[in-house]
C-alpha positions in Angstrom: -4.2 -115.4 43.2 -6.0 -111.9 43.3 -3.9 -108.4 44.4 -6.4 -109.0 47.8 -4.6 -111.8 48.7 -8.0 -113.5 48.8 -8.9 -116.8 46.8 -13.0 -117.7 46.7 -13.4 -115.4 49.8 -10.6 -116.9 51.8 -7.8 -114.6 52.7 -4.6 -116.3 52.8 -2.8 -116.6 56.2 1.0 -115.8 55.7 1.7 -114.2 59.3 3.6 -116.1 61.8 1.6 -119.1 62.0 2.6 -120.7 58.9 7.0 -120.7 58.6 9.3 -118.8 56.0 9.1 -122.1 53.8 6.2 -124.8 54.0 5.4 -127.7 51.9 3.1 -127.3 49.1 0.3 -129.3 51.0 1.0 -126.8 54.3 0.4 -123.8 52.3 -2.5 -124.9 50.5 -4.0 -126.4 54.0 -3.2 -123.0 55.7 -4.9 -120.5 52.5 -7.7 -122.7 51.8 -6.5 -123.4 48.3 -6.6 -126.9 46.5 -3.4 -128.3 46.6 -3.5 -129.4 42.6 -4.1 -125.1 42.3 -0.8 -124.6 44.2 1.0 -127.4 43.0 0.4 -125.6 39.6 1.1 -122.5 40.8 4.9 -123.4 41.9 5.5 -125.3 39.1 4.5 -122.6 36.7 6.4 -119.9 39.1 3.1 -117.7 39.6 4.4 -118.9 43.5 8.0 -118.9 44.7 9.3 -121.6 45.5 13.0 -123.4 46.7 14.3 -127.4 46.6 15.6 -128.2 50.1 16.6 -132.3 49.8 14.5 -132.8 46.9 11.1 -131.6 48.3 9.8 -128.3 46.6 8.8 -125.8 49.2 6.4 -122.5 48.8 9.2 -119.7 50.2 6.4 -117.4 52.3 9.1 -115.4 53.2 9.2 -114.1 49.3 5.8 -113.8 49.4 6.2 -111.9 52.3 8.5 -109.3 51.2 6.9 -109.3 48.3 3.8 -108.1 49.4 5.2 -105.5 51.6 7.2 -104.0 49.2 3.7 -103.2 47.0 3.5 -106.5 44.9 0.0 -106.3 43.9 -0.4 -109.4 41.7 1.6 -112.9 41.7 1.3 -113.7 37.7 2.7 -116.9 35.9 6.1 -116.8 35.2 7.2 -114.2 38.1 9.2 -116.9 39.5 12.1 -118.6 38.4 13.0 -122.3 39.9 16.5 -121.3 40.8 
């Protein structure tokens, strides 16, 4: 994901329509992004992400505050599984 928050022309969504956490399908539906891309993208922590009953969920709020605080670039590896 680019420092725009835009993927193929397509800026990603992450105000109050979409929730704090979302399934991976949810997030990829609501930023126009293949959901193979954002599976990926969790499961090589370029995304945050959290286990809530065995289902891994994209955490938007990180995102979020990560965004607001300056983050300019979400890079493989930023993101531990914890």
């Amino acid at each position: 994901m680019n420092k725009s928050g835009a993927h193929h022309g397509k800026t990603v969504p992450l105000g109050t329509a979409i929730g704090d956490l979302c399934s991976i399908v949810t997030f990829a539906s609501a930023s126009g992004i293949a959901v193979d891309e954002v599976v990926e993208w969790v499961e090589n922590g370029t995304l945050p992400s959290v286990t809530l009953d065995g289902l891994r969920m994209v955490n938007v709020q990180q995102i979020r505050l990560d965004l607001l605080s300056g983050k300019a670039e979400f890079k493989e590896g930023s993101y531990s599984h914890g």
